[in-house]
Backbone as CSV, one residue per row, in Angstrom:
resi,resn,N_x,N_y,N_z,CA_x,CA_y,CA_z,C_x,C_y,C_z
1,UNK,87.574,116.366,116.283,87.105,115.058,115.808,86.520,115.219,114.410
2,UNK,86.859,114.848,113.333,86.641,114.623,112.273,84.962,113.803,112.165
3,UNK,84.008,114.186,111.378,82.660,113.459,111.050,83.256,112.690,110.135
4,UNK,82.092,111.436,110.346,82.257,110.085,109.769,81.897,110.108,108.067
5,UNK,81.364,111.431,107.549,80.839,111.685,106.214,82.730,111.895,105.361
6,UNK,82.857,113.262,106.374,84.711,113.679,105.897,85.303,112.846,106.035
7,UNK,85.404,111.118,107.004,86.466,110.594,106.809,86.205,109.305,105.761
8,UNK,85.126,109.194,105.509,84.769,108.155,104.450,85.357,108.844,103.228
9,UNK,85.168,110.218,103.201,85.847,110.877,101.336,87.132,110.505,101.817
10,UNK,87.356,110.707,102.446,89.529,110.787,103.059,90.090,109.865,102.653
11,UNK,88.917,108.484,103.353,89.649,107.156,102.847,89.302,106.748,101.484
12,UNK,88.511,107.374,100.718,87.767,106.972,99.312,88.945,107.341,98.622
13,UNK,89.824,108.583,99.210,91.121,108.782,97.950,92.232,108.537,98.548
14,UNK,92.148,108.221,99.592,93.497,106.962,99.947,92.920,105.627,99.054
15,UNK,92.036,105.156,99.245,92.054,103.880,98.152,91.635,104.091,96.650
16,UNK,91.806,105.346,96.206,91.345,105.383,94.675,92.741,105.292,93.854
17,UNK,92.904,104.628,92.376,93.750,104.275,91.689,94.670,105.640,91.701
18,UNK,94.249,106.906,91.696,95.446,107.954,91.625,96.266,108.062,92.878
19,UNK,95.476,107.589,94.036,96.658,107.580,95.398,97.203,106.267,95.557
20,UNK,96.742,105.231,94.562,97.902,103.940,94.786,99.064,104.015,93.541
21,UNK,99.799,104.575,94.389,101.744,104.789,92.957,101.949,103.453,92.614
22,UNK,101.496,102.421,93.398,101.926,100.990,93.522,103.395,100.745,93.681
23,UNK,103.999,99.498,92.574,105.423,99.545,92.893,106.301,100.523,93.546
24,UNK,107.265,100.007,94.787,108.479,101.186,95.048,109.037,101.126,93.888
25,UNK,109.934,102.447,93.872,110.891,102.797,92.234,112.213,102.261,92.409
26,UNK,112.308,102.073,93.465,113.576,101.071,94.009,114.238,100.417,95.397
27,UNK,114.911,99.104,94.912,114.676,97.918,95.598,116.821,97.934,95.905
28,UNK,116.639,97.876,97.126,118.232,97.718,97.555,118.548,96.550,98.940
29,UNK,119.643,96.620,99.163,120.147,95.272,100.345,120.634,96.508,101.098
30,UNK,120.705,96.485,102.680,121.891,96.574,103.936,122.132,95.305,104.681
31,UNK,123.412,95.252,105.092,123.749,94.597,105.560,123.862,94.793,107.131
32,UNK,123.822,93.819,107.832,123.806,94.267,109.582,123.892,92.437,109.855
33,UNK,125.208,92.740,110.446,125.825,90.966,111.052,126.153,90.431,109.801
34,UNK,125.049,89.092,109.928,125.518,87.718,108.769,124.676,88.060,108.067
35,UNK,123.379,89.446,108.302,121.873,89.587,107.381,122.483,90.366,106.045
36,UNK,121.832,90.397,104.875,121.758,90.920,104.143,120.390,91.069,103.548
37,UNK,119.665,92.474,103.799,118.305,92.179,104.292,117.430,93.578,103.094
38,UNK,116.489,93.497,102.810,115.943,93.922,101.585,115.264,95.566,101.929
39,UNK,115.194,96.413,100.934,114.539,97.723,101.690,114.143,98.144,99.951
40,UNK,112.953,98.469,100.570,112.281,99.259,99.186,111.838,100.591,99.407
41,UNK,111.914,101.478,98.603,112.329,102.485,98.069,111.376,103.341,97.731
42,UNK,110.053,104.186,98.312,109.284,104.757,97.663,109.761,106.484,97.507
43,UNK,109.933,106.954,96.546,110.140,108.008,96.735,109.068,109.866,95.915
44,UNK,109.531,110.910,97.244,108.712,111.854,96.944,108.924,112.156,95.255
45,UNK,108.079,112.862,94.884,108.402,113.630,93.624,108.542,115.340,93.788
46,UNK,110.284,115.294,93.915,110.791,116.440,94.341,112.411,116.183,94.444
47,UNK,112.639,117.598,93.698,113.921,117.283,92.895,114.929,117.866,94.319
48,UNK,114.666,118.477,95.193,115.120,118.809,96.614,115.522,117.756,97.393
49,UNK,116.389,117.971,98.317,117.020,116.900,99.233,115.497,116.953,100.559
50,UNK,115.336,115.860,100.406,114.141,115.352,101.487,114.739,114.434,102.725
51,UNK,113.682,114.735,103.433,113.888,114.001,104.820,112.773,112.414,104.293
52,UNK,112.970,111.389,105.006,113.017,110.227,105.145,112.395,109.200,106.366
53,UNK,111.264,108.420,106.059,110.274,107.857,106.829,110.851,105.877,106.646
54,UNK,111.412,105.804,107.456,111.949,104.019,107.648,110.608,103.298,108.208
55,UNK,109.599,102.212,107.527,108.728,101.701,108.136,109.673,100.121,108.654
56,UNK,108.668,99.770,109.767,109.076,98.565,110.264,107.481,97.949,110.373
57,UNK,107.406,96.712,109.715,106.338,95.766,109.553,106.210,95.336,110.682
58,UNK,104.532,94.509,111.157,104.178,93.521,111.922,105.018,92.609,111.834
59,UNK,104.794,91.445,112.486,104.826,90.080,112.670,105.081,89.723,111.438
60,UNK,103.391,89.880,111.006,102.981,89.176,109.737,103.987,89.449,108.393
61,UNK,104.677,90.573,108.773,105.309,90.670,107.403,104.151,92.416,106.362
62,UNK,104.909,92.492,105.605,104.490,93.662,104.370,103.135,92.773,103.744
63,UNK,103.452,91.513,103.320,103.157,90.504,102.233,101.437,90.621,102.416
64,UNK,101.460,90.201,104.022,99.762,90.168,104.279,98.779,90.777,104.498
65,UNK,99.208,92.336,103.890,98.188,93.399,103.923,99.381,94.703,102.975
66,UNK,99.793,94.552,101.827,100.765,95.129,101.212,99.765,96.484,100.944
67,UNK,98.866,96.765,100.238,98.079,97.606,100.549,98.095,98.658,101.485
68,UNK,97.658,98.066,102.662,97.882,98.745,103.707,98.298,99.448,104.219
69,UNK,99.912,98.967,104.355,101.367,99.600,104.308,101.384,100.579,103.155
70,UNK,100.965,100.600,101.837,101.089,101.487,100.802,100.805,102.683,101.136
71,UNK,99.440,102.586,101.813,98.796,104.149,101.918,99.568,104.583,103.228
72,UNK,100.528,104.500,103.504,101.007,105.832,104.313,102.156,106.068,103.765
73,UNK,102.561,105.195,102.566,103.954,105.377,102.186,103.325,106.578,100.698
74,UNK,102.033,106.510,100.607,101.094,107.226,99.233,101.646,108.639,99.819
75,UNK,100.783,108.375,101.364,100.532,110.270,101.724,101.918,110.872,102.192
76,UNK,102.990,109.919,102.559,104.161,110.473,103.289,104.921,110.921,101.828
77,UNK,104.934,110.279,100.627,105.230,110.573,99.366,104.904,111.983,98.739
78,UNK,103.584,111.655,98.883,103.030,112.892,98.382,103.214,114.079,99.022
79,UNK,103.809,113.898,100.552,103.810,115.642,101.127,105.336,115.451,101.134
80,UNK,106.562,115.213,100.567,108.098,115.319,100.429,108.600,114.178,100.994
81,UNK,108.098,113.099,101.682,108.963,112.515,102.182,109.326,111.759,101.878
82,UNK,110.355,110.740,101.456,110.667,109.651,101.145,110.445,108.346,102.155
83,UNK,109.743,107.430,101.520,109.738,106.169,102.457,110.714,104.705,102.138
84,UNK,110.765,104.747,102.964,111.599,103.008,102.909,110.941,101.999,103.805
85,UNK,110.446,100.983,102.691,110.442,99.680,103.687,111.414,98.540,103.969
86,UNK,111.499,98.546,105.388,112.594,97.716,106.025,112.129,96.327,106.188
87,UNK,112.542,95.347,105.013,111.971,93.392,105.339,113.138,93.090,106.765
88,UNK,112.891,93.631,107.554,113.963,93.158,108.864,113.936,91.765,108.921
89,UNK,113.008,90.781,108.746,113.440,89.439,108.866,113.798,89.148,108.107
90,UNK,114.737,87.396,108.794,115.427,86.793,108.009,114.347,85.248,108.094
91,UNK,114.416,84.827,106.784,114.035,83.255,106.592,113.719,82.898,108.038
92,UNK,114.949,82.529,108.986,114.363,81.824,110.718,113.503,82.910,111.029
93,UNK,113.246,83.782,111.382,112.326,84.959,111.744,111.225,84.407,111.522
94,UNK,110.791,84.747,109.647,109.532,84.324,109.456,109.407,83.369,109.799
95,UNK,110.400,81.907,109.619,109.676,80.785,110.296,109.259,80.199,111.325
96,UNK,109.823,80.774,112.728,109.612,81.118,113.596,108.317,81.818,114.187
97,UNK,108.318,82.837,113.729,107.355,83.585,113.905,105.693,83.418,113.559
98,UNK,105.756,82.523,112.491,104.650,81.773,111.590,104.265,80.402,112.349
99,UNK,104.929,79.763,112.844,104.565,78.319,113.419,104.512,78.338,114.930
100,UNK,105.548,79.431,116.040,105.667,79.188,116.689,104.074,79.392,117.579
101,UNK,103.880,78.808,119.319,103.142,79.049,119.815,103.672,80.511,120.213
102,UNK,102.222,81.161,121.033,102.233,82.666,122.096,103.604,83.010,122.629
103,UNK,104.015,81.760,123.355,104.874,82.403,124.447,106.081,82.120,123.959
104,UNK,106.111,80.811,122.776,107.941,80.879,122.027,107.974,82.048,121.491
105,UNK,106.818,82.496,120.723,107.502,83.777,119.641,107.380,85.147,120.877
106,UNK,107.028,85.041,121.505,107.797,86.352,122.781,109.080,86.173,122.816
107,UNK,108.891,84.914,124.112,110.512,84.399,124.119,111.785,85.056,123.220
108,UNK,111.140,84.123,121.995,111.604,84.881,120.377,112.081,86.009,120.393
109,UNK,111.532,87.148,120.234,111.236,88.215,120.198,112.701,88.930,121.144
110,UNK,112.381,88.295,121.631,113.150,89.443,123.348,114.586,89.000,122.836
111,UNK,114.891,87.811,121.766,116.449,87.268,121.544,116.676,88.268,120.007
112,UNK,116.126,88.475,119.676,115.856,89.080,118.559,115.840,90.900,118.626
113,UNK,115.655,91.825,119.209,115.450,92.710,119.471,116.693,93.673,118.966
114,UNK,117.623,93.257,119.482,119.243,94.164,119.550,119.398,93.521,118.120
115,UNK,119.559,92.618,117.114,119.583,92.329,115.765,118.875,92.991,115.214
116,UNK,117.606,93.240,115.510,116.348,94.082,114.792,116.865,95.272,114.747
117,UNK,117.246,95.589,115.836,117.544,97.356,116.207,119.176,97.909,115.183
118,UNK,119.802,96.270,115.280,120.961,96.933,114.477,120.561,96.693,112.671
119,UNK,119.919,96.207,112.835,119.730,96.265,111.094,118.953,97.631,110.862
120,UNK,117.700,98.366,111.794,116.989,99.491,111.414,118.552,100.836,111.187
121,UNK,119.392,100.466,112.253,121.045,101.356,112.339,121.374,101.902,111.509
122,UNK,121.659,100.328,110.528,121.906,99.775,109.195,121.612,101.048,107.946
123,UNK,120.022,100.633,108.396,119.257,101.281,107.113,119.517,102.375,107.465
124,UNK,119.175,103.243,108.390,119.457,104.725,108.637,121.139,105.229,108.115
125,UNK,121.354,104.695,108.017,122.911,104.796,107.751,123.118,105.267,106.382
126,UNK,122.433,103.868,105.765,122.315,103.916,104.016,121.748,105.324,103.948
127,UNK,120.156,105.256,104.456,119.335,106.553,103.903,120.103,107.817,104.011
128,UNK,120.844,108.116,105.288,121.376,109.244,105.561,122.096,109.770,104.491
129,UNK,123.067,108.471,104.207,124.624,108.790,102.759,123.947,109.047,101.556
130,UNK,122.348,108.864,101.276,122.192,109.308,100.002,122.541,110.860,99.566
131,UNK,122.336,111.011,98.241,122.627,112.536,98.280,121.431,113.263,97.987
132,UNK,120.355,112.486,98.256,119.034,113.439,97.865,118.498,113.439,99.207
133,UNK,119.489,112.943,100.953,118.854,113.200,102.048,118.990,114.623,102.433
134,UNK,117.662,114.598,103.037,117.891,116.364,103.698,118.664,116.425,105.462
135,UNK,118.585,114.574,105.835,119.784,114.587,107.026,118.732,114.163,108.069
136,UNK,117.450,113.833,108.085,116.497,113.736,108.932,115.953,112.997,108.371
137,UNK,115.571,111.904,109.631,115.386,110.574,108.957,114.012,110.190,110.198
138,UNK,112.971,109.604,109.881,112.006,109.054,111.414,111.974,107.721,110.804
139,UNK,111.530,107.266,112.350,110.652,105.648,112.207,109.344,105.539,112.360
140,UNK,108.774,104.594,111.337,107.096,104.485,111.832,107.373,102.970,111.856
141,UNK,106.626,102.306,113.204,106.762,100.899,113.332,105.293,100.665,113.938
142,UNK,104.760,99.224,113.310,103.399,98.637,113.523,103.758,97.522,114.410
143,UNK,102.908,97.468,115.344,102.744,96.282,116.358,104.466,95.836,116.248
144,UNK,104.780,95.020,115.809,106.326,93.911,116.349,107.357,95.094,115.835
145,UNK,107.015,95.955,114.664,107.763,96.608,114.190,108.083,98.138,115.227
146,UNK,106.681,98.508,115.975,107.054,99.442,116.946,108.067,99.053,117.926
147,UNK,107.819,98.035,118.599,109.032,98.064,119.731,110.316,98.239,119.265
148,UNK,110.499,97.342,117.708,112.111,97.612,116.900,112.215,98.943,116.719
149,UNK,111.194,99.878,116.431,110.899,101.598,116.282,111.669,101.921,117.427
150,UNK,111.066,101.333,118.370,111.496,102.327,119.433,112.650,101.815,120.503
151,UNK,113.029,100.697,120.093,114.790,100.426,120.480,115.420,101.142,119.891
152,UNK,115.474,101.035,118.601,116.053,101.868,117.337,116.691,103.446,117.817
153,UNK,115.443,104.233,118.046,115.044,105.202,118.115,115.873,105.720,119.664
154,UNK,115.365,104.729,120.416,116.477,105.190,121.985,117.718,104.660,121.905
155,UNK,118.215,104.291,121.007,119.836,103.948,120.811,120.746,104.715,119.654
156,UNK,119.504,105.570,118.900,120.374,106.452,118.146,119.810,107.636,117.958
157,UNK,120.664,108.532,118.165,120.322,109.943,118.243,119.838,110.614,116.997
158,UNK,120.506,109.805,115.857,120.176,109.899,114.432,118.826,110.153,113.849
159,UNK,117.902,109.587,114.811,116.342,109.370,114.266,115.993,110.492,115.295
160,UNK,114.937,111.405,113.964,114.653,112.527,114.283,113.349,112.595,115.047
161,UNK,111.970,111.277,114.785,111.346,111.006,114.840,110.472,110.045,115.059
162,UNK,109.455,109.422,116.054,109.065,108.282,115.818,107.781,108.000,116.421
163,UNK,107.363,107.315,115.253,106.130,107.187,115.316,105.756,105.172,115.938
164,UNK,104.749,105.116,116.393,104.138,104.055,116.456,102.747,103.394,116.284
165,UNK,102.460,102.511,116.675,100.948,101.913,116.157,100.839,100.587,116.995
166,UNK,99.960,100.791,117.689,99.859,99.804,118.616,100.954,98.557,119.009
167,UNK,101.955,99.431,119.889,103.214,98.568,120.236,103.760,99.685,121.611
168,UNK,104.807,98.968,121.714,105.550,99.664,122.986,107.224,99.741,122.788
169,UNK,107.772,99.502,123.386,109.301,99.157,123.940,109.678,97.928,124.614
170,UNK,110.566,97.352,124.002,111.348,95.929,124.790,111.704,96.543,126.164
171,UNK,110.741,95.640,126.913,110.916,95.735,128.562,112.720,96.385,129.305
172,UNK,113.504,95.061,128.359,114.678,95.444,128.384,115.546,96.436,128.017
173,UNK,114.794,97.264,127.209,115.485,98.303,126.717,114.569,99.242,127.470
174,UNK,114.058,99.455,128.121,112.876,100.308,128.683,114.053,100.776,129.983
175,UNK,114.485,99.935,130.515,115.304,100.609,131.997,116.461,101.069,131.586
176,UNK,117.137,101.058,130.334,118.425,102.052,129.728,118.020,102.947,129.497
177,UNK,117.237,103.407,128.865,116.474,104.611,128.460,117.151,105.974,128.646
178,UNK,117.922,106.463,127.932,118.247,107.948,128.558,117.702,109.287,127.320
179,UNK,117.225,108.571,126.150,116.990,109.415,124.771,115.741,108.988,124.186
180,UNK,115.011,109.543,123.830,114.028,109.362,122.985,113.613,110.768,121.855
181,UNK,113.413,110.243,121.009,113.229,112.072,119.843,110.921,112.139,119.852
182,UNK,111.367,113.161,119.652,109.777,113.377,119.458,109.053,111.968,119.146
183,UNK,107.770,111.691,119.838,107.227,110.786,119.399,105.313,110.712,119.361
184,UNK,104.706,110.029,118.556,103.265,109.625,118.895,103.063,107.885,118.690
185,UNK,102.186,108.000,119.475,101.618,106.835,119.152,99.782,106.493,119.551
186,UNK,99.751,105.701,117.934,98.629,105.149,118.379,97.880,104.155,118.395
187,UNK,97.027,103.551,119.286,96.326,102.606,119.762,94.845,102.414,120.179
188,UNK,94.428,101.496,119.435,93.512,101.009,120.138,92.474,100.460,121.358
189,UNK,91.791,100.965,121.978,91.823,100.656,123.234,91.090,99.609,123.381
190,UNK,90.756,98.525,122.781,90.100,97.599,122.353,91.002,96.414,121.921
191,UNK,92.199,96.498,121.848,93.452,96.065,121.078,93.896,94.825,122.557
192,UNK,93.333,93.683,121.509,93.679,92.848,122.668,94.966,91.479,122.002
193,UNK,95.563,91.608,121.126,97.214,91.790,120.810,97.999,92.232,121.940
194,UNK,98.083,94.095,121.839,98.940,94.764,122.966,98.071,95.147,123.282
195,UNK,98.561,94.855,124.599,97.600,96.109,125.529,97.601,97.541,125.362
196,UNK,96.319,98.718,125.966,96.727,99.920,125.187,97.912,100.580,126.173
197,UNK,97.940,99.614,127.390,99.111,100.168,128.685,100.584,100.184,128.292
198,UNK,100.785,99.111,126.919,101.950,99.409,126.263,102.506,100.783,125.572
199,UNK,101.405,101.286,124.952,101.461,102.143,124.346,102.091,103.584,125.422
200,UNK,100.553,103.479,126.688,100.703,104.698,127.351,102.296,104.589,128.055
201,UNK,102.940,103.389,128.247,104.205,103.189,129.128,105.169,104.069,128.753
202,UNK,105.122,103.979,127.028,105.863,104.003,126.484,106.618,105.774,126.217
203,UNK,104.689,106.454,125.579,104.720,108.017,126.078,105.457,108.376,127.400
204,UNK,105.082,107.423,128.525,105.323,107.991,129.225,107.018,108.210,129.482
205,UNK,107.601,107.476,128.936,109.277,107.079,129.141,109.342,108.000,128.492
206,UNK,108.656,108.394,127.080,109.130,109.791,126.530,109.280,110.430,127.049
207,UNK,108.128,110.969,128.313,107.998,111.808,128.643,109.458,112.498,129.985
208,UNK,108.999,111.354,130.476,110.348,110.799,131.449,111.960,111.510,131.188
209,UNK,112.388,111.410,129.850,113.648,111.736,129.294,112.971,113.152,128.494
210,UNK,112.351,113.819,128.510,112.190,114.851,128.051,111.976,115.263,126.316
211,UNK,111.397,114.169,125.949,110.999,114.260,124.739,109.445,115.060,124.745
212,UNK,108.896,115.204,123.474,107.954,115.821,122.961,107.130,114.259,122.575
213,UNK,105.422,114.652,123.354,105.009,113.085,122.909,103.611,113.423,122.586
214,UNK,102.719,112.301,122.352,101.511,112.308,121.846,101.155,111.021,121.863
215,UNK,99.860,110.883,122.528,99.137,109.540,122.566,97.665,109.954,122.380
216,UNK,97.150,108.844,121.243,96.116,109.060,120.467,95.075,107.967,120.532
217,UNK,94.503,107.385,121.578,93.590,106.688,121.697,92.577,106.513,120.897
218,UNK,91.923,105.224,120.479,90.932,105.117,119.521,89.906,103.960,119.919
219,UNK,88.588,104.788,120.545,87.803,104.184,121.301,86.796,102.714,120.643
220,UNK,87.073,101.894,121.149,86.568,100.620,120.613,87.469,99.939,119.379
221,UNK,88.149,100.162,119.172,89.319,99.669,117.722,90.312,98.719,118.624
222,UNK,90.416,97.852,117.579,91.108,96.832,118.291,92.519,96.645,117.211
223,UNK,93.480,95.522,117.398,94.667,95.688,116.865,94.766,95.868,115.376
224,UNK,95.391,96.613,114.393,95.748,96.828,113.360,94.495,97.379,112.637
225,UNK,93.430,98.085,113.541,92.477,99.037,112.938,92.615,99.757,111.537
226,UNK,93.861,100.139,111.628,93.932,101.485,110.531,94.253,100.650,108.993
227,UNK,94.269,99.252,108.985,94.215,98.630,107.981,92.925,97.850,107.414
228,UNK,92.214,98.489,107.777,90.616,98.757,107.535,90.841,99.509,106.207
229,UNK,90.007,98.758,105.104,89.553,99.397,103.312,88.259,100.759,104.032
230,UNK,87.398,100.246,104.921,86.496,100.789,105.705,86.045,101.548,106.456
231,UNK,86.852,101.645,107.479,86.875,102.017,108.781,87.495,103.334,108.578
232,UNK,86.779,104.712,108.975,87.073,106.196,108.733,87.966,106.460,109.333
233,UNK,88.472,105.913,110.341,89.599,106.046,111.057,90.784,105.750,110.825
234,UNK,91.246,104.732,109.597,92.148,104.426,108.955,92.541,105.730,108.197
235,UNK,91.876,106.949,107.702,92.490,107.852,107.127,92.753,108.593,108.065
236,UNK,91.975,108.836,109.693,92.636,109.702,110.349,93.633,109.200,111.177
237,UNK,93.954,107.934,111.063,95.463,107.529,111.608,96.785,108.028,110.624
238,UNK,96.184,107.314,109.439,97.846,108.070,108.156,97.490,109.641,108.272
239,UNK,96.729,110.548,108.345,96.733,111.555,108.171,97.358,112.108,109.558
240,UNK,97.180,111.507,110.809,97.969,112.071,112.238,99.277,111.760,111.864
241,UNK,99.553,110.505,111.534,100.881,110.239,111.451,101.653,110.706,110.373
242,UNK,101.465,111.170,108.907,101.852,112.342,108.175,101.760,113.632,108.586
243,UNK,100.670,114.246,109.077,101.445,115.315,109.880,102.471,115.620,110.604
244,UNK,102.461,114.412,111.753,103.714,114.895,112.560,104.712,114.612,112.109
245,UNK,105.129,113.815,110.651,106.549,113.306,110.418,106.492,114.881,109.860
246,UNK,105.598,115.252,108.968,106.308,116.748,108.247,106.527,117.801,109.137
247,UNK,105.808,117.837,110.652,106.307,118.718,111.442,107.494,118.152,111.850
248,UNK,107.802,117.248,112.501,108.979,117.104,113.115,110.216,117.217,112.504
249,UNK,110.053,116.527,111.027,110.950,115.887,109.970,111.567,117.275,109.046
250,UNK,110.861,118.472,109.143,111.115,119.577,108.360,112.807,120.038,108.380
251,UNK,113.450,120.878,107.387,114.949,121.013,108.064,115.168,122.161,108.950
């Protein structure tokens, strides 16, 4: 357990002007169905073929905490990896998703899932054909973006890795299940969004199919904790979850 003195410096240079790169260095389209859908581009500084971190956003979108999202794309940068952010929605998505009540945007959700999962395909596809990939590619997905993580992730063998953040697996994709690649996740146990039983279900299916797993409980934190300017625990979430992409993700 890290003291609350060490994780206040941790997060002081996750938010200081030399760990925000700001802008990605580049902005591209994949296509998946009728979508033609946006992915930005942060990349390591390293002239070597690198392995590759695909984020998948909340609900809310990148837009409403862009920040946020930065600092793990800062530290995954800074130790070789290349990041990409995936805008998986389309126009109906966000609008949908923004107006609807509780139980339409579930509903929602569950029609939406296998589109989500084939556009993340998509992107893995692109990242792979570059020529600066090292061939190993993970997912990190937040709340709406984990369950797309981890459809993704049990439908292609491709993803080396995957990470989550307070989310689970589409119910429906939960009883196909025959693959999962190394995974962690973590949650809040205070997190009254998802429950933290989503999370543990989810390890456990890892566990189930014989993957390598990790569940990281965080006592009293409630949903989207680690996007705390504040909260010491926001550096020891990007710092768990940069570790294990560089262990897993290595060639």
């Amino acid at each position: 357990m890290i003291s609350r003195r060490t994780a206040l410096a941790a997060i002081a240079v996750l938010l200081s002007p030399v760990a925000a790169r700001g802008a990605p260095g580049e902005q591209f389209s994949v296509t998946s169905g009728h979508d033609c859908l946006p992915v930005s581009r942060y990349a390591a500084a390293a002239d070597a073929k690198r392995p590759a971190v695909i984020v998948l956003h909340g609900a809310r979108a990148i837009e409403l905490k862009p920040r946020a999202y930065e600092r793990y794309a800062d530290a995954l940068t800074a130790r070789g990896i290349d990041t990409y952010f995936l805008h998986y929605m389309t126009p109906a998505d966000t609008a949908m998703l923004a107006s609807a009540a509780r139980e339409d945007r579930v509903a929602y959700e569950k029609t939406r899932y296998d589109g989500w999962a084939d556009a993340v395909a998509a992107t893995v596809t692109a990242v792979l054909g570059r020529s600066d990939s090292s061939g190993r590619v993970g997912l990190l997905g937040f709340s709406l973006g984990s369950y797309i993580a981890a459809e993704a992730a049990a439908r292609d063998n491709r993803v080396a890795a995957l990470a989550v953040l307070y989310g689970g697996i589409p119910a429906a994709m939960a009883a196909k299940v025959k693959h999962l690649p190394p995974l962690i996740a973590l949650h809040g146990e205070a997190d009254k969004n998802v429950s933290i039983s989503e999370g543990r279900e989810l390890v456990a299916l890892g566990k189930s199919v014989g993957a390598a797993t990790e569940f990281v409980p965080y006592p009293g934190k409630g949903h989207g904790f680690d996007f705390s300017d504040t909260d010491p625990m926001t550096a020891d979430a990007i710092n768990r979850i940069t570790r294990f992409f560089q262990a897993k993700l290595a060639a």
